[in-house]
N, C-alpha and C positions, 0 to 999 in steps of 0.2 A: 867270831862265831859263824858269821855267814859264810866265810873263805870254806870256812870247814865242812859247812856244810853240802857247798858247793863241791869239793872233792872230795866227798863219800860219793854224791851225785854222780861224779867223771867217774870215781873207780869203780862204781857198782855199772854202770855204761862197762866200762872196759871190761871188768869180771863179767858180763853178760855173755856180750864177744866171745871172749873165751872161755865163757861155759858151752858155747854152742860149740867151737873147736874140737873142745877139748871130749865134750860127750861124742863126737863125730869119730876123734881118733879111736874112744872106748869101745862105742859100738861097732866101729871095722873096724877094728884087731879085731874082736872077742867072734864077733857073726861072719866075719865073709874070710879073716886069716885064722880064726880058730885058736889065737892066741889065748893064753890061762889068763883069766879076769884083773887078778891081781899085776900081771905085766904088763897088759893092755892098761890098766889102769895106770902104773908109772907111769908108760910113755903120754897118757892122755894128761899127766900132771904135766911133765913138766916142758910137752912142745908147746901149749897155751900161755905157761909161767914166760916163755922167751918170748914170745908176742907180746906179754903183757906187760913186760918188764919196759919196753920202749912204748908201749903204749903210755904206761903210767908216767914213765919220764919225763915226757913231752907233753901229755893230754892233760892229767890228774893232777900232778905235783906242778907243772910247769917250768922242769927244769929245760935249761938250753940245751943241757950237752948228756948225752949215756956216755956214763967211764966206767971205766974196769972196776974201781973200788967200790960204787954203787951196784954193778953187775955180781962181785961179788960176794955181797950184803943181800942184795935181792936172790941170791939164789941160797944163799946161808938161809935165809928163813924160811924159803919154801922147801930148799931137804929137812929141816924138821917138822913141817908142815906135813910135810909127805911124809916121812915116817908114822907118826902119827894118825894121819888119814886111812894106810894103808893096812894099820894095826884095825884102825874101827871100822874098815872098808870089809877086813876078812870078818871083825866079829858082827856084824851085819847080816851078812851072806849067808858066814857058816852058822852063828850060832842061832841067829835072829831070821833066818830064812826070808831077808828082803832080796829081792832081784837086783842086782850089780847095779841095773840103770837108776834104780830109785834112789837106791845108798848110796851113789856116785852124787845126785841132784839135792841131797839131804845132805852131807859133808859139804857140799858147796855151799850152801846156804848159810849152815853155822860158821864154817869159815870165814864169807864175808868180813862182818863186824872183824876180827882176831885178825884176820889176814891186812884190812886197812888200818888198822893202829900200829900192827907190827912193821909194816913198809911206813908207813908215813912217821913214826920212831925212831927206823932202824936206817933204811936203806937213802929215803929222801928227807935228809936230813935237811931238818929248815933252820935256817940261821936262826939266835934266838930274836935279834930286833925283826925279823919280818916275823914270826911267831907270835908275838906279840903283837902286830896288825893284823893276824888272822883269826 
């Protein structure tokens, strides 16, 4: 139980990181390139997701090594993440008349919790005998 606690700890660290990133890439698209919200918002998903991805490797989960197969797990989950997000990012905006920067800081938050059980399930898979000491 503490293990675990300990890496929500690291990946909310890490997800911080790259919530500052990733709001930076948002806000310049959309203010200083004029980019439409919704593409600034991709690209602001998923250049954080690739920082985060070795972040997490190394920092949170404490793997040795970023492989391909984890790379490609880790990014399986944040395109439907992203999917997702970008469905509730439009009905936010459009329907719900919040400012992109809010419902961008609001989708991050709920994500958290959903984004750390889905990587630490899916992507950093933990053997089950050290699962079992955590």
């Amino acid at each position: 139980m503490h293990e675990r606690l300990l890496q929500l700890i690291r990946f909310a660290a890490v997800g911080l990181l790259c919530l500052g990133v990733g709001l930076g890439v948002l806000y310049g698209l959309d203010e200083f390139a004029h980019v439409y919200y919704l593409i600034a918002y991709v690209a602001s998903f998923v250049v954080p997701n690739l920082v985060g991805y070795v972040l997490n490797a190394r920092f949170t989960f404490l793997g040795s090594s970023v492989d391909r197969a984890g790379a490609v797990r880790y990014m399986t989950v944040n395109a439907v993440l992203l999917c997702a997000n970008t469905a509730a990012m439009k009905l936010l905006v459009t329907d719900c008349h919040m400012w992109y920067m809010s419902a961008a800081i609001l989708l991050a938050a709920i994500n958290t919790p959903l984004t750390f059980l889905a990587q630490r399930l899916i992507t950093y898979r933990i053997p089950r005998n050290r699962a079992a000491n955590a």
